[in-house]
N, C-alpha and C positions, 0 to 999 in steps of 0.2 A: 667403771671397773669394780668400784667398794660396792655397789648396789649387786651387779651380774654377781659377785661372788658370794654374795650374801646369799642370794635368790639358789643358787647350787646347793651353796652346805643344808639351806630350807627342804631341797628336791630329796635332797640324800637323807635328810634326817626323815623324811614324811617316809623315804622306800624305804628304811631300815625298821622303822615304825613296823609298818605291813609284814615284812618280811619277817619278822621278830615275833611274829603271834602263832608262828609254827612251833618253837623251841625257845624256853627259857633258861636251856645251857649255854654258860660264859665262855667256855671256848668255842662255840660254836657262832656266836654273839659278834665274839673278838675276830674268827677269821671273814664273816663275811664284811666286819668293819673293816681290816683292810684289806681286802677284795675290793672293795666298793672304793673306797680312798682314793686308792693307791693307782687306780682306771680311771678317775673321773677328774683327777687334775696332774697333768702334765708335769709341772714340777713337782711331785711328790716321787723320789727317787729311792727313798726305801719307805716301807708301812709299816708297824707294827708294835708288835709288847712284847715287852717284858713281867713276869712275874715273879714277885717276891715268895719266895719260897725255902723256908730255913735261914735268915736273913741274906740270903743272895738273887742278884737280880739275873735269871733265866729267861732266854727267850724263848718264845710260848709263835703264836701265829702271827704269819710276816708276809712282803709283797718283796719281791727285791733281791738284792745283790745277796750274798752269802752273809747273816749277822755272825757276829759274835757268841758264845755262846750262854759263856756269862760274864755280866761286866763286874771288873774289880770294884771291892767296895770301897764308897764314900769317893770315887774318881767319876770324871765325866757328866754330863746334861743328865743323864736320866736319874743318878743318886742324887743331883743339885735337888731335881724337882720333887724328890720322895724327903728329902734332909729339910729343905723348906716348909712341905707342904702346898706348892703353889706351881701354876705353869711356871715351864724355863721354856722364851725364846733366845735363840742366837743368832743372831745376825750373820758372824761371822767367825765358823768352829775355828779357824787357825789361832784368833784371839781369844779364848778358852782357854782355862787354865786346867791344864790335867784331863783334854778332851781326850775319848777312845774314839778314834778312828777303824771302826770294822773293815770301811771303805774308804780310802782315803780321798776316794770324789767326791764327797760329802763339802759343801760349803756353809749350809746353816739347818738349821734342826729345830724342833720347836716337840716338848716334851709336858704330856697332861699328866698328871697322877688320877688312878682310879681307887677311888674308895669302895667300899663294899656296905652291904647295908646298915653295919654297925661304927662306921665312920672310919675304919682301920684302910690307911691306902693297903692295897694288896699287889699293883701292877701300876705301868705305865703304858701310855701309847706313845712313840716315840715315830718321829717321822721325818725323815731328812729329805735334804733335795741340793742338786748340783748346782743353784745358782745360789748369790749370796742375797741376805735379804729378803729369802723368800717366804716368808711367815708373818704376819703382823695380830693386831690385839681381834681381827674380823675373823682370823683362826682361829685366836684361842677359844673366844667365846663357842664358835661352833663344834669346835672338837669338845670343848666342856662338855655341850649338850648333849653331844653325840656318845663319849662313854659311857654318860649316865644312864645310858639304856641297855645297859651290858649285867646290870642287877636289878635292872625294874621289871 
């Protein structure tokens, strides 16, 4: 199961690759990321980003239920991951403290920070799913990869 998933997030980074030498616009970047996501594994229950913009976090290109529109500052997974600096997994959003539930099917989340070329995070990828436990460190690493091609 840890290898097949490995070997996916590989398929998807090598077509995003390809597909990515059309246009080097980021939001254009960000919606085919979760397009692509958000289709190709099952539990991925919502896709998308957020952008920091004016310090508030905006959502920008999505896959999914209805987001939020902008999440209150310094609450919730995705300012955890911009406050740190580092991915936030959750395991399990009920036991979160001060989670935003956009959806309230949401049972665990797993949140990348994206940097911009001058190391400033500018957005998140944020991406829930209705079972619990559905994210581990074989995600993070591949989603790392994966937004860093969103300013390369």
């Amino acid at each position: 199961m840890i290898k097949k998933k490995a070997e996916r997030y590989q398929r998807i980074l090598n077509q995003l690759r390809e597909l990515f030498e059309q246009t080097d616009e980021p939001l254009s970047r960000m919606s085919t990321i979760a397009a692509i996501l958000h289709h190709k594994f099952k539990h991925y229950f919502w896709t998308g980003f957020y952008q920091l913009i004016d310090e508030n976090l905006v959502v920008a290109c999505y896959q999914g239920s209805l987001a939020c529109l902008i999440l209150e500052k310094n609450k919730g997974v995705c300012w955890k991951a911009i406050n740190t600096k580092e991915i936030v997994i959750v395991p399990d959003v009920t036991k979160f403290p001060d989670h935003i539930a956009c959806d309230n099917r949401s049972r665990s989340e797993i949140v990348v920070p994206i940097k911009n070329s001058a190391g400033k995070i500018i957005a998140v990828l944020d991406v829930d799913s209705r079972e619990f436990n559905a994210f581990d460190e074989i995600d993070a690493n591949w989603l790392q990869k994966i937004v860093t091609l969103i300013h390369n």
